[in-house]
C-alpha positions in Angstrom: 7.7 -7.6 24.0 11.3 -5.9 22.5 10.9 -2.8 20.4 12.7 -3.0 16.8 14.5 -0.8 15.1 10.9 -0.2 13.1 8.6 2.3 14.9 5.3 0.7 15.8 6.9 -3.1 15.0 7.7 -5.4 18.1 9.2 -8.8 18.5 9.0 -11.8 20.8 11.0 -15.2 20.6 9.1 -18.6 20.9 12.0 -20.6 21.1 14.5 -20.1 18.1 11.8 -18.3 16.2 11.5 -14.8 16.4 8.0 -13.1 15.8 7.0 -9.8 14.9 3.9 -7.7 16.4 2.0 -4.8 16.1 -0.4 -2.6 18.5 -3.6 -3.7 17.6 -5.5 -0.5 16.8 -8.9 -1.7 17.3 -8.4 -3.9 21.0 -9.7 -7.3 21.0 -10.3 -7.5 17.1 -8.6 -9.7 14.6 -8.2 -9.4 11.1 -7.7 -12.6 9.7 -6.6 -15.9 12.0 -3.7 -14.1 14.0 -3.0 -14.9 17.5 -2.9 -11.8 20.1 -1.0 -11.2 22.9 -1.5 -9.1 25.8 1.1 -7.3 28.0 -0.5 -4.7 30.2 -2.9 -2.4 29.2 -2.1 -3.1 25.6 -2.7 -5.9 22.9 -0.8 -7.0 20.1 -1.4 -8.8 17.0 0.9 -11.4 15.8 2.3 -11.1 11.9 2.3 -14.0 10.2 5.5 -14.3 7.5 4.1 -16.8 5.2 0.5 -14.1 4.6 2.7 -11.0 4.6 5.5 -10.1 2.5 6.5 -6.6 4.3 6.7 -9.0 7.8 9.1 -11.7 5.5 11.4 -8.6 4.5 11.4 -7.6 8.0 12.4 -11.3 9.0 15.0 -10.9 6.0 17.2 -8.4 7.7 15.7 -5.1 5.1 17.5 -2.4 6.7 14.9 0.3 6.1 11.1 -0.3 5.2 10.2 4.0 5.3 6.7 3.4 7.3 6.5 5.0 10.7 3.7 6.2 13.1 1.7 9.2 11.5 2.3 8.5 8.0 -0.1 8.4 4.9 0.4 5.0 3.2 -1.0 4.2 -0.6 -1.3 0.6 -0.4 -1.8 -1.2 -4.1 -3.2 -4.5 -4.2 -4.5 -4.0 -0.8 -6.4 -7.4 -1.2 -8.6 -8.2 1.9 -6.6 -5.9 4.2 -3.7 -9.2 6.2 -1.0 -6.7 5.4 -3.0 -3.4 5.4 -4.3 -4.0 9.0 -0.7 -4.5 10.1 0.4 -1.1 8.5 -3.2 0.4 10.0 -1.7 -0.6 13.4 1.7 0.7 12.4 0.7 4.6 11.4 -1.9 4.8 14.1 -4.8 6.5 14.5 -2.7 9.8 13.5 -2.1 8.4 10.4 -4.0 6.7 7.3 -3.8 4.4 4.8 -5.7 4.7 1.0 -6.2 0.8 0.3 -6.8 0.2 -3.0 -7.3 -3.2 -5.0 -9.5 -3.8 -8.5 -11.2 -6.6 -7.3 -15.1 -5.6 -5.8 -14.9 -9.1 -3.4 -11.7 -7.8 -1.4 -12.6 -4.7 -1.6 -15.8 -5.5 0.1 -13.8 -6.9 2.9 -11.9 -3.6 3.1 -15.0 -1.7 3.9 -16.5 -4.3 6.6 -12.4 -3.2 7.8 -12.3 0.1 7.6 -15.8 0.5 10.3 -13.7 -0.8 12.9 -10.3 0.5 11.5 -11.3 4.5 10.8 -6.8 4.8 9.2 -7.9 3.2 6.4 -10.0 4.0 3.4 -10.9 1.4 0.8 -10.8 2.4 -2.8 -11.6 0.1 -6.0 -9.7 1.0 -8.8 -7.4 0.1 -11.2 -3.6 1.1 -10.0 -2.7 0.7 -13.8 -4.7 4.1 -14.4 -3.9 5.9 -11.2 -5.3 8.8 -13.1 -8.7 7.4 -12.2 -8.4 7.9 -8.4 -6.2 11.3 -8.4 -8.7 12.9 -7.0 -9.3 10.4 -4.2 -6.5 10.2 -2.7 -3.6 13.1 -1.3 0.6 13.0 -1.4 1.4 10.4 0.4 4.4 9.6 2.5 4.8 6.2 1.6 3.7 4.1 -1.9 3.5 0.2 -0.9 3.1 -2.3 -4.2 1.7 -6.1 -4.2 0.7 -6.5 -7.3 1.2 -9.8 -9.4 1.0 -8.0 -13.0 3.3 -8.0 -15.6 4.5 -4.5 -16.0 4.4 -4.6 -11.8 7.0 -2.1 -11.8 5.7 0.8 -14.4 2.7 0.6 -12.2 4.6 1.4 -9.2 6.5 3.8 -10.7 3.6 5.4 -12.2 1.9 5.4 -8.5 5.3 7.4 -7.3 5.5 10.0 -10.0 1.9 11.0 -9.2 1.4 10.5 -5.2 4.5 10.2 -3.6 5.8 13.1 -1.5 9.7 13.8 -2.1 12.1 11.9 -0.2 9.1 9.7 1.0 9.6 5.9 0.3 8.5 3.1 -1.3 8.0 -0.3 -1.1 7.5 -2.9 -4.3 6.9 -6.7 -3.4 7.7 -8.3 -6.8 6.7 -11.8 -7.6 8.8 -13.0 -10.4 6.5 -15.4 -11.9 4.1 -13.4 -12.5 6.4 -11.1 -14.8 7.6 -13.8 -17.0 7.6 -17.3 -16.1 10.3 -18.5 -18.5 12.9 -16.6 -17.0 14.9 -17.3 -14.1 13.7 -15.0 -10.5 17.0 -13.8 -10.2 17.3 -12.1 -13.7 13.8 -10.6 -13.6 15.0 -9.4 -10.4 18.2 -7.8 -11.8 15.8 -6.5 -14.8 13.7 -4.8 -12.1 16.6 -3.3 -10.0 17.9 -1.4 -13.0 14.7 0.2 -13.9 13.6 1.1 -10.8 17.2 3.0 -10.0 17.0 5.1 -13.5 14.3 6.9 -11.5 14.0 6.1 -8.0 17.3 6.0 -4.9 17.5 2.2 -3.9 17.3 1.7 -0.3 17.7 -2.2 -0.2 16.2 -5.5 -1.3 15.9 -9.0 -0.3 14.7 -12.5 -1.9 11.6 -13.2 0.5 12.2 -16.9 0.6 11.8 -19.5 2.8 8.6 -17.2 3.5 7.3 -16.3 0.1 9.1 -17.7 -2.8 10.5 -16.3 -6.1 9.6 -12.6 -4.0 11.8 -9.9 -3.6 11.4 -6.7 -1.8 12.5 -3.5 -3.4 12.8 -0.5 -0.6 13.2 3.2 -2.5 13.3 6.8 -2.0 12.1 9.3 -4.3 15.0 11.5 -5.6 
């Protein structure tokens, strides 16, 4: 295994394709059906691009994705935990991650999670009205976003103005057809980009295709 510029992210190459890893956390556990490899005393857990849209940007070249060993992660639309558990191996067991999805199925998969995964706590709320959960959750350093809603990013944004430490960063996954399915992806993305730099510091952003199509990935600071 290769280290990346990324704390806590690894690659490999299986021929021309080049594949990202983490530390799995809890050895000899997988989260959904990823392969792991061992090297030594330690095992790793194969990200799989087309089920995670942080590991696409990665793939994409995103100069900066803010998330490092030790930090406190909000995760929004934490779902059944693919890219959660990949973030859970990422801050380690020095850091923690406040998954949170509306939906009681996934988040019933978050708890069966978190007993083996103690970095991340499961939440089920509505990130709409994160003044619901205020009290459940602390600054963080990092807000990651998947979200497939509408007004995607006045949630996030909302999310940041309450939870997000200064100078910590944020990550939104937008999916373009889920704003507004008349326009085109790459104005909704231009529409985005302009209101998320009248209050945020834009790091970077890429289109997430071949791996997840009509998805970009914002990267921001808080000024």
């Amino acid at each position: 295994m290769q280290t990346t510029k990324f704390p806590g992210i690894f690659e490999t190459q299986v021929g021309r394709k080049r594949i990202l890893l983490t530390k799995n956390l809890v050895k000899g556990k997988k989260v959904y059906d990823e392969y792991l490899h061992t090297e030594g005393p330690i095992e790793y857990r194969e990200w799989n691009s087309s089920k995670s849209k942080l590991c696409a940007a990665i793939l994409k070249n995103i100069n900066q994705i803010g998330i490092k060993p030790g930090d406190i992660v909000l995760y929004l639309g934490a779902s059944s935990g693919t890219t959660p558990s990949h973030v859970s191996d990422i801050v380690g067991s020095e850091g923690f991650v406040f998954g949170l999805d509306f939906a009681p199925r996934v988040v019933r998969d978050l708890v069966f999670l978190s007993k083996d995964r103690k970095n991340i706590a499961p939440i089920l709320a509505d990130a709409n009205k994160p003044e619901t959960y205020a009290d459940r959750i602390s600054a963080v350093d990092v807000v990651y976003m998947d979200i497939a809603q509408k007004n995607q990013t006045e949630i996030f944004l909302k999310n940041c103005n309450l939870f997000l430490k200064p100078d910590g960063y944020a990550l939104l996954a937008i999916k373009a057809r889920s704003i507004d399915v008349t326009k085109r992806p790459s104005i909704i993305f231009e529409e985005v980009r302009r209101l998320l730099e009248r209050e945020m510091k834009l790091i970077d952003y890429k289109a997430l295709d071949p791996f997840q199509l009509d998805h970009m990935m914002f990267i921001c600071k808080k000024k």
